[in-house]
C-alpha positions in Angstrom: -85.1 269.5 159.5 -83.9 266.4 161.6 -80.6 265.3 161.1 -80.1 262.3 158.7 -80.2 258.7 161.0 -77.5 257.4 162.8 -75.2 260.7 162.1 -74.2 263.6 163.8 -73.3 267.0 163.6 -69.3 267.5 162.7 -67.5 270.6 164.0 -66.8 272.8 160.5 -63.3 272.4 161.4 -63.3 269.1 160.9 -64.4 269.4 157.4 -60.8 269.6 156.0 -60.1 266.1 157.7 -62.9 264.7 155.4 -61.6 266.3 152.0 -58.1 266.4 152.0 -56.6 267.3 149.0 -53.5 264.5 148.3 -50.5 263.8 149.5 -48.7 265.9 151.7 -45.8 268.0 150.1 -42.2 269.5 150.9 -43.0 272.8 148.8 -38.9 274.0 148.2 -38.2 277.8 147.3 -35.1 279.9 146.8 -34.9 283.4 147.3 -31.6 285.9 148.0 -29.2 282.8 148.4 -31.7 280.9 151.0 -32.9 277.5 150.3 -36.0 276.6 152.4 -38.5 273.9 153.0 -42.3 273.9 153.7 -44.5 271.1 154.4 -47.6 271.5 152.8 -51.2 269.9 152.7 -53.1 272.6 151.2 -53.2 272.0 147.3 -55.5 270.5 144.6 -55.4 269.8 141.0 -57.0 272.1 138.4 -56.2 270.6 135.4 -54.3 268.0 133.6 -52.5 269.4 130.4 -50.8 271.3 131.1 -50.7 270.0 134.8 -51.6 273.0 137.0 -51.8 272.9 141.2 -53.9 275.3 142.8 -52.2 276.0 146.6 -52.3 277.6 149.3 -49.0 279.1 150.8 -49.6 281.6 154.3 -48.4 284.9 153.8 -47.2 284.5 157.6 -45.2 281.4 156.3 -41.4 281.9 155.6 -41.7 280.5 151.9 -44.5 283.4 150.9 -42.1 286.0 150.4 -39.9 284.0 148.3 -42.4 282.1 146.2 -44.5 286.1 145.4 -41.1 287.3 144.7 -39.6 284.6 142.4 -42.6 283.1 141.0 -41.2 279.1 141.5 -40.8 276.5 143.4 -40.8 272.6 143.8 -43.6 270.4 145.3 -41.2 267.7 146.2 -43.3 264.2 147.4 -42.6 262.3 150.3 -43.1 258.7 150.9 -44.4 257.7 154.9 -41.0 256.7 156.1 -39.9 260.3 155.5 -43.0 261.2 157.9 -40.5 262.3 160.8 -38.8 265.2 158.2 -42.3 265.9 157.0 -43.5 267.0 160.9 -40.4 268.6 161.4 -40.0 270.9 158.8 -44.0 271.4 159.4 -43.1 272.4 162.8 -40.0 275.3 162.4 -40.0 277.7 160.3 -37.4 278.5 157.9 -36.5 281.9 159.0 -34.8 280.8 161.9 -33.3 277.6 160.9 -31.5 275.8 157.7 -34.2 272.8 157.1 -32.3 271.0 154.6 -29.5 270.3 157.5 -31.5 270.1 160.7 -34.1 267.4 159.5 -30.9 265.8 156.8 -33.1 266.6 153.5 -30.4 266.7 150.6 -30.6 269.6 148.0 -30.7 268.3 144.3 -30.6 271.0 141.3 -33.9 271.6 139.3 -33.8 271.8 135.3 -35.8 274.7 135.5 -36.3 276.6 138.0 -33.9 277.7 140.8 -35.4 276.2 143.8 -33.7 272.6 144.8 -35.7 269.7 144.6 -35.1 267.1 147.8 -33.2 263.8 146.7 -34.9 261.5 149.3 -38.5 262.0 147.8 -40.0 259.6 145.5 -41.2 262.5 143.3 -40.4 266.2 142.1 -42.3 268.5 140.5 -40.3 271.9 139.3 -42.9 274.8 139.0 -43.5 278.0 137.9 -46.4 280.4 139.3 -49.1 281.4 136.4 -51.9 283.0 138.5 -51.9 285.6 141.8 -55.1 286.7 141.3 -56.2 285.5 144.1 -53.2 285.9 146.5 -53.8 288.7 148.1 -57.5 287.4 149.3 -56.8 283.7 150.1 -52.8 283.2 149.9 -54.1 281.2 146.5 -51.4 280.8 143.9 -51.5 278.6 140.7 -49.1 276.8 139.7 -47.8 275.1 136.5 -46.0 272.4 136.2 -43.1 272.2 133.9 -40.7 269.3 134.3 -41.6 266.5 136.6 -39.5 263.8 137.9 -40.0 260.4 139.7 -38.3 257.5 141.4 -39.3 254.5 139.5 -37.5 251.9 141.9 -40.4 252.7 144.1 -43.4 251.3 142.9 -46.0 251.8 145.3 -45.0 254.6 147.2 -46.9 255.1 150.6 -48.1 258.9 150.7 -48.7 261.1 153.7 -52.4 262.3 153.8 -53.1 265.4 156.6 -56.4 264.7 158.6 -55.9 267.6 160.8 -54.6 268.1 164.0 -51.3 265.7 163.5 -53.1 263.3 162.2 -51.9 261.5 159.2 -53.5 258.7 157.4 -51.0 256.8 154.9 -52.2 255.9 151.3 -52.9 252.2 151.0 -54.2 249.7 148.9 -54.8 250.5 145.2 -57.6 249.2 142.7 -58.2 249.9 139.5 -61.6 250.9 138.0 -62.9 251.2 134.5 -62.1 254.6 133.4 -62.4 256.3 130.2 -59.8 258.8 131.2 -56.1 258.0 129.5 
């Protein structure tokens, strides 16, 4: 079959660049006394009430051991003028250095959960893990979210968006469509 006119064929690596999920995150665990930070772009919603995040955390990644062992953490969202923080944090890894001091990110307590929440993002979320079953196959946990906090001074927060490959794209302009959802 001949390919469709005026396309062509996109490397299957690519792909992810076409459907990423949302906004990048600052996923924030605590485990044996350590705080840590991960940058994250590989989550999705699975369903509204009550809110749950399906997400995908490397077992190779710092954060693993601590979210398998403690079953919580915080999907703390940044705005594009934390985009700097957001690379760096993406870019160490947490065994080897404190993230909250080396890229200036400011612990805030949770209500609850034990893993801090980051003051400078426009929104929190505080969660608790509710599914492994597919951990040990694809990293995959679910999580559900049970307090949720938010900035309201900022009213049309500019989100990170992964494409791949360091590229970001930055959430724009809004519209508003009919919608039968409330």
């Amino acid at each position: 079959m001949a390919a469709p006119p005026h396309k062509r064929s996109l490397a299957l690596t690519k792909v992810y660049g076409l459907l990423e999920p949302g906004p990048v995150v600052l996923l924030t665990t605590s485990h044996k006394g350590t705080a840590n930070v991960m940058t994250m772009s590989w989550h999705t919603m699975m369903e509204f009430e009550p809110p749950l995040v399906g997400c995908v955390v490397s077992e190779n990644d710092f954060s693993f051991a601590a979210l398998n062992a403690t079953r919580q953490c915080a999907l703390n969202i940044p705005t594009v003028e934390m985009a700097a923080q957001v690379v760096g944090c993406g870019n160490e890894s947490g065994a080897q250095s404190d993230k909250f001091a080396d890229f200036g990110l400011t612990q805030a307590s949770a209500s609850l959960i034990a893993a801090p929440l980051i003051r400078e993002c426009y929104a929190n979320l505080e969660c608790r893990v509710v599914d492994t079953r597919l951990k040990n196959r694809y990293n995959f946990f679910v999580l559900e979210v049970v307090k949720a906090w938010i900035d309201p001074s900022k009213k049309a927060p500019r989100t990170l968006h992964h494409r791949g490959y360091g590229v970001f794209m930055v959430a724009g302009e809004t519209i508003k469509l009919a919608s039968r959802m409330r």
